[in-house]
C-alpha positions as CSV (number, residue, x, y, z in Angstrom):
1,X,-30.9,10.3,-19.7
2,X,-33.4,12.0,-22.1
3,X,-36.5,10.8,-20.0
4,X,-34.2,12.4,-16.7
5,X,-33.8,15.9,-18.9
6,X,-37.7,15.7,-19.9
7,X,-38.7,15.2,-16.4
8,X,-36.6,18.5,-15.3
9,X,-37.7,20.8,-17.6
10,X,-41.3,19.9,-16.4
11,X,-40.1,21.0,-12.9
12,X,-41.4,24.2,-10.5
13,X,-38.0,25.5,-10.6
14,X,-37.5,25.2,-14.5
15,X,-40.8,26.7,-15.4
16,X,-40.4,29.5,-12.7
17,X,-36.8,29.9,-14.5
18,X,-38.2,30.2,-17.7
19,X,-40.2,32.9,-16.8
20,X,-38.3,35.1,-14.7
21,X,-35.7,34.6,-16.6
22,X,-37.2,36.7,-19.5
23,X,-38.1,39.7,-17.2
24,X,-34.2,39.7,-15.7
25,X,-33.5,39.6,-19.5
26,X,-35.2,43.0,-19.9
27,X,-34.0,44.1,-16.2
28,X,-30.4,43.4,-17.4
29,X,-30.7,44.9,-20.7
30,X,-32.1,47.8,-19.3
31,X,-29.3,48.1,-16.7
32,X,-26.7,47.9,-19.0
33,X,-28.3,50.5,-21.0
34,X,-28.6,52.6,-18.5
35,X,-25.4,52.2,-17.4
36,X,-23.6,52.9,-21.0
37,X,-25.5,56.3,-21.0
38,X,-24.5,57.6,-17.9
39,X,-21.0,55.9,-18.6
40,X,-21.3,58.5,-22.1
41,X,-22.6,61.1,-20.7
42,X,-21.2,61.6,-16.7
43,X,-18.8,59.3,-16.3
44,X,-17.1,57.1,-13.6
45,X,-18.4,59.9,-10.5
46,X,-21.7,59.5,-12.1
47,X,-21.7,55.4,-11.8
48,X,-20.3,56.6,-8.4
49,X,-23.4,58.7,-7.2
50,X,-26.2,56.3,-8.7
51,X,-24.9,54.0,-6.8
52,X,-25.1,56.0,-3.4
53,X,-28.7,57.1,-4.6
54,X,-29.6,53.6,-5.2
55,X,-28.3,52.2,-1.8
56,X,-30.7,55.2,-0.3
57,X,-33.6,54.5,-2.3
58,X,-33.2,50.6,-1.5
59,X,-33.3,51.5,2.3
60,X,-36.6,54.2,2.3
61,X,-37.9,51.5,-0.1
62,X,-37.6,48.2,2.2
63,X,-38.8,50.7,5.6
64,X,-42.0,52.0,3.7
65,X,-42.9,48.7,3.0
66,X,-42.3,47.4,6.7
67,X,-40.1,44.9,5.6
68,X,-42.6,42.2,5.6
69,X,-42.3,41.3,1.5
70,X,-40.3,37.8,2.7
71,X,-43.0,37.1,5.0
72,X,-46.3,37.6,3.0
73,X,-45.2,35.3,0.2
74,X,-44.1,32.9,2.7
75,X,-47.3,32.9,4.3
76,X,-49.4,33.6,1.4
77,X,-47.9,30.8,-0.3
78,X,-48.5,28.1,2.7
79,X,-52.5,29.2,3.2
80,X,-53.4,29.8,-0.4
81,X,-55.5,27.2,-0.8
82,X,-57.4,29.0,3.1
83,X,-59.6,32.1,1.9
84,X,-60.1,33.4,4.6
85,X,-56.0,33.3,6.0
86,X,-55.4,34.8,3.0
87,X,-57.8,37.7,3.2
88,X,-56.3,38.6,6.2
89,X,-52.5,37.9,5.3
90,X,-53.4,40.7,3.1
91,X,-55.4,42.9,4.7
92,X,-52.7,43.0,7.6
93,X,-49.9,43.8,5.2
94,X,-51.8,46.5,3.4
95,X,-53.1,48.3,6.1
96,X,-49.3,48.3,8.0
97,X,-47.5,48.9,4.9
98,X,-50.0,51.8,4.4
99,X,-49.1,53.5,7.9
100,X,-45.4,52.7,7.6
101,X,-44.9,54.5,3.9
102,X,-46.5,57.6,5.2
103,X,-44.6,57.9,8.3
104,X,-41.2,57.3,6.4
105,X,-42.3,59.9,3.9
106,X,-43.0,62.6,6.6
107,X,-39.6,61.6,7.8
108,X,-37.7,61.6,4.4
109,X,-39.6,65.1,3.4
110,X,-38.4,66.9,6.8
111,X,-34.9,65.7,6.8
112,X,-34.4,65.8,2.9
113,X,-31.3,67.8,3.5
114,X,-30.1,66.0,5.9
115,X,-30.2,63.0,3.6
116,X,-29.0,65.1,0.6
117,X,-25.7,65.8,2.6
118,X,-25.2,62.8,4.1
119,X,-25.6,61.2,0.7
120,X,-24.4,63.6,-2.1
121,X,-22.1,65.3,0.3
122,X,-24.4,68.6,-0.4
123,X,-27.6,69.9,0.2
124,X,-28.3,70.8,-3.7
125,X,-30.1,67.4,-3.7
126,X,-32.9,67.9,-1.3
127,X,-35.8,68.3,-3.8
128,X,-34.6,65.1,-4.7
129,X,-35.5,63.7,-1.7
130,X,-39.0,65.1,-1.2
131,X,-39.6,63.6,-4.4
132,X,-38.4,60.1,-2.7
133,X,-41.3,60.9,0.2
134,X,-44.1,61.2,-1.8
135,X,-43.8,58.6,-4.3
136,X,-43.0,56.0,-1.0
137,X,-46.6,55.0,-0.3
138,X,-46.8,53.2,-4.2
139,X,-42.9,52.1,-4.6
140,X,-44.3,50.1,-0.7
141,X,-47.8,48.9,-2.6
142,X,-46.0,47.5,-5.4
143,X,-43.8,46.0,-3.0
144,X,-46.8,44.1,-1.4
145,X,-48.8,43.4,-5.0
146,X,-45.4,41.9,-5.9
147,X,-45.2,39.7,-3.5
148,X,-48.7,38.8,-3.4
149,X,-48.0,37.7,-7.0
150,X,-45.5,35.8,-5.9
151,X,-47.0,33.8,-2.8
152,X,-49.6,32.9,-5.2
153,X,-47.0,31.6,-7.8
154,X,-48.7,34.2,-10.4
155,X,-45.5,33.6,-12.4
156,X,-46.6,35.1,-15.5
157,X,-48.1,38.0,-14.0
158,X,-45.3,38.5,-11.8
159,X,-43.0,38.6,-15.2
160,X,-44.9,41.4,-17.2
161,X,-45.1,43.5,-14.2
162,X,-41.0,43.4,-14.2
163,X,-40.9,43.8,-17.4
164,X,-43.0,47.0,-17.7
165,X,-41.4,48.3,-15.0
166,X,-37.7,48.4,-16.1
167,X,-39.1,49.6,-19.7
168,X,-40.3,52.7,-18.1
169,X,-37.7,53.4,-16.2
170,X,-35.2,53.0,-19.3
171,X,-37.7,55.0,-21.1
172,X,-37.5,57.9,-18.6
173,X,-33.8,57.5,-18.1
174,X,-33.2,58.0,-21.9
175,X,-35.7,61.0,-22.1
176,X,-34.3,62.7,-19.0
177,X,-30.7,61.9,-18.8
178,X,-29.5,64.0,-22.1
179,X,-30.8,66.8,-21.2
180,X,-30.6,66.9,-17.1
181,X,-27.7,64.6,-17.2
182,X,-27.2,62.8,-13.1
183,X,-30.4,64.6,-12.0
184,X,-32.7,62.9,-15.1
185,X,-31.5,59.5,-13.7
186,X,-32.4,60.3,-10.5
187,X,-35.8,61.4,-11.3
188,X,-36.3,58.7,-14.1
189,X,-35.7,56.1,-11.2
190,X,-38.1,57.6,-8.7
191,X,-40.8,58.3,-11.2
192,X,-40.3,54.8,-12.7
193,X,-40.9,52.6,-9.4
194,X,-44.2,54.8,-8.8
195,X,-45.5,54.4,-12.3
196,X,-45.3,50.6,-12.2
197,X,-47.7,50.6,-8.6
198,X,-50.5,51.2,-11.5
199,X,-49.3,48.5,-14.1
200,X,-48.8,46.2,-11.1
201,X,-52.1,46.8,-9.6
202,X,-54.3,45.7,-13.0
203,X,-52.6,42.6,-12.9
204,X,-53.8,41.9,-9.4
205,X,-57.3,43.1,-10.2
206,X,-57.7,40.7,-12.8
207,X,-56.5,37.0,-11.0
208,X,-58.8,34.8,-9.8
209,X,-58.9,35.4,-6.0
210,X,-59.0,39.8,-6.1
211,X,-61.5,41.5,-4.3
212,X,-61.4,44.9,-2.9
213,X,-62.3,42.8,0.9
214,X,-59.0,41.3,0.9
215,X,-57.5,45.0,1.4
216,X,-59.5,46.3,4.2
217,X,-61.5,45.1,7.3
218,X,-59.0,42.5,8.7
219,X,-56.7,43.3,10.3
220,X,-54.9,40.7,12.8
221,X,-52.6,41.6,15.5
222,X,-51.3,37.9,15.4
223,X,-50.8,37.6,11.6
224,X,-48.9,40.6,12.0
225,X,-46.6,39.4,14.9
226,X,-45.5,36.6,12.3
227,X,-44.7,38.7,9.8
228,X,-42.8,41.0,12.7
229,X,-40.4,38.3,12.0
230,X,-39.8,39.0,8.6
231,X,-39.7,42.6,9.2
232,X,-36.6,42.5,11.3
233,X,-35.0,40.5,9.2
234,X,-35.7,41.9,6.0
235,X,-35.1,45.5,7.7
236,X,-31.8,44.4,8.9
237,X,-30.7,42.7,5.5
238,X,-32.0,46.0,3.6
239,X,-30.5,48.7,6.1
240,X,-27.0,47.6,6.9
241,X,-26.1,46.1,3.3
242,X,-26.7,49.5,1.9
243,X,-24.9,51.1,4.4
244,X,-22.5,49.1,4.1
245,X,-21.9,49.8,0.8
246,X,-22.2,53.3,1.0
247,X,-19.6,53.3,3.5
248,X,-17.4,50.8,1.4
249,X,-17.8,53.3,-1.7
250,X,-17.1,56.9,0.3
251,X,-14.2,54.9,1.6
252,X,-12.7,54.4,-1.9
253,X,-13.7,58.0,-2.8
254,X,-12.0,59.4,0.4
255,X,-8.8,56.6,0.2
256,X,-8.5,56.2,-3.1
257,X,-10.3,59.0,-5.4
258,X,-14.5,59.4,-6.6
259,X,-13.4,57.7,-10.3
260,X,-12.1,54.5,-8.1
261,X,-15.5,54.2,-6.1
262,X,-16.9,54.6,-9.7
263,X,-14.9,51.7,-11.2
264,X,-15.6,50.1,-8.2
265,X,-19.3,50.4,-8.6
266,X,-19.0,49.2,-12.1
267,X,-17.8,45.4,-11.7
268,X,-20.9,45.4,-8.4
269,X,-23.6,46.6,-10.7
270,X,-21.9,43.9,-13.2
271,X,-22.5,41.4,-10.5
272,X,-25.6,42.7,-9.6
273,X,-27.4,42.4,-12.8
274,X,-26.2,39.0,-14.3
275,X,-27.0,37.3,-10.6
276,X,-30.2,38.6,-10.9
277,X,-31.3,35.5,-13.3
278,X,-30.3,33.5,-10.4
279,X,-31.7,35.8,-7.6
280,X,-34.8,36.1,-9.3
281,X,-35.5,32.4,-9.7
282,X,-34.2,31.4,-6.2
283,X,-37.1,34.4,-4.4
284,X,-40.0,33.5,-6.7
285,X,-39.6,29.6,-6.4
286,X,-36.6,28.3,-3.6
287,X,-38.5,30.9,-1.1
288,X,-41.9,29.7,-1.3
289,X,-40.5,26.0,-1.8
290,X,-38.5,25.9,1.2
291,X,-41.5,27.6,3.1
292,X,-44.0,24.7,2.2
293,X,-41.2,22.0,3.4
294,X,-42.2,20.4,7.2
295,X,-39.1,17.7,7.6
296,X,-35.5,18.5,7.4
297,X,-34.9,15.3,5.4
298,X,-37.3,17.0,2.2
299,X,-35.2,20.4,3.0
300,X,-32.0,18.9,2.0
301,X,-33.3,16.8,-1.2
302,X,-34.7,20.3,-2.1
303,X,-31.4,22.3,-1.2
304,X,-29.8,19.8,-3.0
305,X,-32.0,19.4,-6.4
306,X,-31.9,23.1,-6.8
307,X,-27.7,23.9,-6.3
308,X,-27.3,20.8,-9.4
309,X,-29.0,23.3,-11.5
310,X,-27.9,27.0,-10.2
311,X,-24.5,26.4,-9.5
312,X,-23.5,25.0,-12.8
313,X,-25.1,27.9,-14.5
314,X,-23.8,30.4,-12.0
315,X,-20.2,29.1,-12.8
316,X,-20.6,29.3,-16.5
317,X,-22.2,32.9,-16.8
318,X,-18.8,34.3,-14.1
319,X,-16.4,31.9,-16.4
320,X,-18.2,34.0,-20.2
321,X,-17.8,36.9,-18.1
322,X,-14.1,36.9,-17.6
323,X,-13.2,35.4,-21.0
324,X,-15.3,38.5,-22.6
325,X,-14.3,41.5,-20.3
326,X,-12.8,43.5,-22.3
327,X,-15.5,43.1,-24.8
328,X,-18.1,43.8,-21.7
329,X,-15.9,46.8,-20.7
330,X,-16.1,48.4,-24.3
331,X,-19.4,47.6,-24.3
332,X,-20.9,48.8,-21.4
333,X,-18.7,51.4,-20.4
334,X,-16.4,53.3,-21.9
335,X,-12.1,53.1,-22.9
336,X,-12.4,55.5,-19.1
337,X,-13.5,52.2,-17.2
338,X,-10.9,49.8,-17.9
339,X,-9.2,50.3,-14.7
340,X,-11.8,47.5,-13.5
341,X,-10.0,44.8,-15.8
342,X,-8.4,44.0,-12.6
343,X,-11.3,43.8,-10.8
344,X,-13.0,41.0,-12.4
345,X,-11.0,37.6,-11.3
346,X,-12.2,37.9,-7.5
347,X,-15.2,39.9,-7.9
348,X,-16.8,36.4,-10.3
349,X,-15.3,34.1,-8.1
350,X,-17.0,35.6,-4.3
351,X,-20.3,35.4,-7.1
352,X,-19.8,31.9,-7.3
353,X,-19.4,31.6,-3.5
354,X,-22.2,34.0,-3.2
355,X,-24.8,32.2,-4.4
356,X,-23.6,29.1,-2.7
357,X,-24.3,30.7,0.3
358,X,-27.5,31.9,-0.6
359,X,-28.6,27.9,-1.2
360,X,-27.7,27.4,2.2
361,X,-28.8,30.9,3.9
362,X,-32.7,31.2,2.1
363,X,-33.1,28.5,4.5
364,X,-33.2,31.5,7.6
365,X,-35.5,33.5,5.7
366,X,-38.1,30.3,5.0
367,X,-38.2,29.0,8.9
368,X,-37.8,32.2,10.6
369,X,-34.6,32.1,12.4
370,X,-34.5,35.8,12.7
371,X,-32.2,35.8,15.4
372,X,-29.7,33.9,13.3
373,X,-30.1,35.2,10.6
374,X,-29.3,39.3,12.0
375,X,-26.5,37.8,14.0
376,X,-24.9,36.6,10.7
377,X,-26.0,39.9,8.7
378,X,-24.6,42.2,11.2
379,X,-21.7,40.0,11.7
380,X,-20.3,39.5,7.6
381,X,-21.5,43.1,6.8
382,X,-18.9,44.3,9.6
383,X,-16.3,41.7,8.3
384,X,-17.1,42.7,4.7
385,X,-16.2,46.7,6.1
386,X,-13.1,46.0,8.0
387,X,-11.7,43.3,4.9
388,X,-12.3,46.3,2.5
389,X,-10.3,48.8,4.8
390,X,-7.2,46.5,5.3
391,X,-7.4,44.8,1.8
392,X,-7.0,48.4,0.0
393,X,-4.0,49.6,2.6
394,X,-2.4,46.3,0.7
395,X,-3.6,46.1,-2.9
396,X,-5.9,49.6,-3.9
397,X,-8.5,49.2,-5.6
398,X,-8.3,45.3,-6.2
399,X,-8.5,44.7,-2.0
400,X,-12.2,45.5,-2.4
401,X,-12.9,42.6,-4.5
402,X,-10.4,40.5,-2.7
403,X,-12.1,41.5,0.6
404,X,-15.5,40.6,-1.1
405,X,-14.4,36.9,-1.9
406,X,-12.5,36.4,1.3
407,X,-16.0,37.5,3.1
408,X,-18.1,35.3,1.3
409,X,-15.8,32.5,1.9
410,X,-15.8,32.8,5.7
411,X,-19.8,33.2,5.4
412,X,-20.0,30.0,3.8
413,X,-17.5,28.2,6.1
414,X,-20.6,29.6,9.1
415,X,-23.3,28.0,7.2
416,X,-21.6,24.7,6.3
417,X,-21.1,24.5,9.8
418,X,-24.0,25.7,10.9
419,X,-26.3,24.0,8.4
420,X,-24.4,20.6,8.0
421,X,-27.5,18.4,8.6
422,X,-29.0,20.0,5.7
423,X,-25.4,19.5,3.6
424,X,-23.7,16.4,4.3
């Protein structure tokens, strides 16, 4: 038994853990931070309208970038060890990324009220949004240096560049917030993502395999098509999740009142943040893992390997949770947010599910079944809409996290079904 728990912490996944684990320490901490300021200072509409601002910014983020992050650390990660595949992987997703963050800033600065209205329900916004389009182009580059990071399992480097990225944005946030209250946060999160491009970007200058001819000069039309894949994909997950929860949380606000979509908002960023330890391992080593893997029999002893250790460990961080959230309430919020007490019991448990399903679903993003994969994203986001509609008309504010569960639990009935070679 002690020789088995020796061997496991010597493991991929265990060392990748360790390591992300201590920037999504500082990710979460700075969340939560974040989140008790505004709590103190705006309220539950203000928890309300980060969120919608967040959902945007996710979306101009993920089309600036072309979409292609999945893709260039699952191809940078299989030809690694092949210079010159490499110096074009990159090339190619620097020089599209490039073209594609300028075109969506032109877009976002013309239509910025537009977006301002159809976001904020009001115009007053708008600067905020030609802010967005011109800090695009290095929120995208970081994007690709991340990922670059990651294809080349630069674990460490990868870590510090989280962490000094969430540290300026709680910085800003704290700096700006007092005095300009919802607009300082808005700002603080824009100016944050474009500051780390630069912290990001000395990291890559110093590994091994930098030189400025991996960035220019090779561009490959077939290198691209690949990573087409990836784009829709990714561009599908990033564009209708978002959206769907934009809808889900004007819904509330329409339905229900802003201070629900608010409360509601609190027990997502909740889930959000504490999943991120598991998220964050399961992108920096399951992706790249799963990519490497040729036969379906080494799929499914790696599937399997890697749900002993996350489930466990997602279980027991949703159980602390609900034992403590009162205490997490008080904590992170104020005595104004304990409306979401009720919210808690099926919000944890679709988490639990959740990550299940991402086990079993990682597997679409790592072989390229992009036609699969947006059948199923289209498909549970619409489910995930119309459960939230009918679930409020019969319980208020508690249907959205019954919906959520009830979602994730048809989505993993799919994949059992759809992946059970892989399962049983």
């Amino acid at each position: 038994m002690i020789q088995k728990f020796k061997q496991l912490l010597k493991t991929d996944l265990i060392k990748t853990s360790f390591f992300t684990s201590i920037a999504t320490t500082v990710k979460i901490a700075t969340a939560f931070i974040l989140n008790k300021i505004v709590a103190l200072y705006i309220g539950p509409t203000g928890i309300a309208i980060i969120g919608q601002f967040n959902n945007f910014f996710s979306i101009a983020n993920t089309i600036s970038s072309g979409g292609i992050s999945t893709g260039v650390v699952k191809y940078i990660a299989e030809n690694k060890t092949d210079q010159n595949e490499t110096k074009q992987i990159i090339s190619t997703s620097f020089i599209y990324i490039s073209i594609c963050s300028v075109l969506t800033g032109i877009s976002i600065y013309l239509f910025s009220s537009s977006f301002s209205l159809l976001v904020f329900k009001t115009i007053e916004y708008r600067f905020i949004f030609k802010t967005i389009a011109f800090s695009v182009i290095f929120t995208s580059l970081n994007t690709l240096m991340m990922s670059i990071l990651t294809g080349f399992k630069e674990i460490k480097k990868y870590t510090i560049a989280n962490i000094g990225s969430n540290s300026i944005v709680l910085l800003l946030s704290i700096l700006l917030v007092i005095k300009y209250k919802i607009t300082g946060v808005l700002i603080a999160i824009i100016a944050g993502q474009s500051i780390i491009f630069f912290i990001t970007l000395t990291f890559v200058v110093k590994t091994n395999w930098f030189h400025i001819s991996y960035f220019v000069g090779n561009f490959n039309r077939n290198i691209l098509q690949k990573l087409s894949h990836y784009s829709i994909m990714t561009l599908t997950s990033a564009i209708i999740t978002p959206l769907t929860l934009l809808f889900i949380r004007n819904f509330i606000a329409s339905h229900l009142s802003l201070k629900d979509a608010g409360y509601w908002q609190g027990i997502w960023t909740i889930s959000e943040v504490y999943l991120t330890f598991i998220t964050s391992s399961l992108a920096v080593y399951y992706l790249p893992k799963l990519s490497e893997i040729k036969n379906d029999r080494e799929i499914k002893k790696e599937i399997w390997k890697t749900s002993k250790i996350i489930l466990p460990l997602v279980v027991a961080l949703a159980l602390i949770i609900y034992v403590c959230k009162n205490i997490i309430i008080a904590i992170l919020f104020t005595s104004e947010f304990s409306p979401m007490i009720a919210l808690f019991k099926y919000q944890l448990l679709g988490d639990v599910i959740k990550i299940t399903c991402w086990l079993l679903s990682f597997q679409m993003l790592a072989k390229a079944m992009t036609r699969l994969f947006i059948i199923t994203e289209i498909i549970f986001n619409l489910s995930f809409i119309a459960l939230t509609v009918i679930c409020i008309h019969f319980w208020g504010l508690e249907g959205t996290t019954i919906a959520f569960c009830c979602n994730y639990i048809l989505y993993l009935i799919f994949l059992l079904f759809a992946f059970r070679k892989m399962v049983f």
